[in-house]
Every structure is written in structure tokens, then in C-alpha cells.
C-alpha positions, 0 to 999 in steps of 0.5 A: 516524496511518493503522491498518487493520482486520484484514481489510482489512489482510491483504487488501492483503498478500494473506493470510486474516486468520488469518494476520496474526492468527498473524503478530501472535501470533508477533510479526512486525507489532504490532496495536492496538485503534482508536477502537472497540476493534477490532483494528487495524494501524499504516498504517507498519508494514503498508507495511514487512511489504509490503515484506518479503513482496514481496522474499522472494516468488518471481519471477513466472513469464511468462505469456501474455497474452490481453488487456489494458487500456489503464488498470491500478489496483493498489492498495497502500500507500505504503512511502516518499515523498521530498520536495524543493522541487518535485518528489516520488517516492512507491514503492507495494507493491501486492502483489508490485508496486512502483510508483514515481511522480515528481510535484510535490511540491504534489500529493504534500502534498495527496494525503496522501501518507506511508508506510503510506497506502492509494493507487492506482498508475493505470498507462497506457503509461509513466505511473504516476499515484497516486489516493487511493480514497474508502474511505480516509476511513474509515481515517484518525485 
């Protein structure tokens, strides 16, 4: 099972830790202790507030754009993976943004890939490749 501390939680949501520490007061997101007694959140249960706070979040306005990248990262979780014999679509909230990723279902399983798992949406041109960052070890039951 995938759980998150506080703060690295409410950073991926895009919160101060106080708020998710209100939110789980009132009961909006469950929290759990981990192997060291710290506060912590369910992986799966993070991934669906994500999904909650970015359908309920305002449109974003245009803006003009005085540079960009050839290659953006957004880091996020994943909200939902479907499997079949081959092939694999695996959707991340980062923040307001949701990526979707089409690729083998072979790289799908040895990525780990499952609701509420920390990845990267790598973005170039039309291609959204999905990464798993180091730090993400350290998260893992």
C-alpha cells in the first residue's frame, strides 16, 4: 500500500498541510499512522481528493506565454489504470492537470503503475511518457 506523509501529501494536492490536516478532521480524507507513527494518507484515497479538488477548481484563465520548454514534468498521482492483454491507459492529476498515457501493458506492470502511486507525466510534443521519481521508494510499504 502506497500512504504519503502530511506534507508531501498536501504538497501534491497544492494545500499547506494545515489544510489537509483540517480537511481530515472534518473528515473529507481518512489518515493513518505509518511504520514510524507518523501521520499519514492512503496513496488511493489522495489520488481520488485530486480528482475531486481538480473537477471543482476554476478553469484557468489564458495566459501569455513568454517561454517555454521542449520537455515539461508534472508530477502527480495516479487516479486510474486500465489493463488488457497489451496495451495500458494510465490518467495522472497533477494538480488541476490530467494527463492521459497509453502504453504496454508490460511497462504499465514494471512501473508499479496503481491508483494512488506518485509518477511523473514527461510531456514532449504530443507524447506524455510516464516516470517513476527516485523519491518514491521511500513511500512504499
Amino acid at each position: 500500500m502506497t500512504q504519503y506523509r502530511i506534507k508531501q501529501a498536501a504538497d501534491l494536492l497544492g494545500v499547506s498541510d494545515d489544510t489537509l490536516r483540517r480537511w481530515s478532521d472534518a473528515g473529507r480524507i481518512e489518515t493513518t499512522t505509518d511504520d514510524a507513527g507518523r501521520l499519514a494518507v492512503d496513496g488511493g484515497a489522495l489520488a481520488r481528493l485530486a480528482e475531486e479538488l481538480a473537477a471543482a477548481a476554476p478553469a484557468e484563465r489564458s495566459q501569455s506565454v513568454i517561454g517555454h520548454s521542449v520537455r515539461n514534468r508534472f508530477t502527480g498521482l495516479v487516479t486510474r489504470v486500465v489493463r488488457d492483454d497489451v496495451m495500458a491507459q494510465v490518467e495522472i492529476q497533477a494538480g488541476p492537470h490530467r494527463f492521459v498515457s497509453l502504453l504496454s501493458r508490460e511497462a504499465a506492470d514494471e512501473l508499479g503503475l496503481e491508483p494512488g502511486v506518485l509518477a511523473v507525466a514527461a510531456v514532449k510534443s504530443t507524447n506524455v511518457s510516464i516516470e517513476i521519481p527516485a523519491s518514491r521508494q521511500t513511500h512504499n510499504d
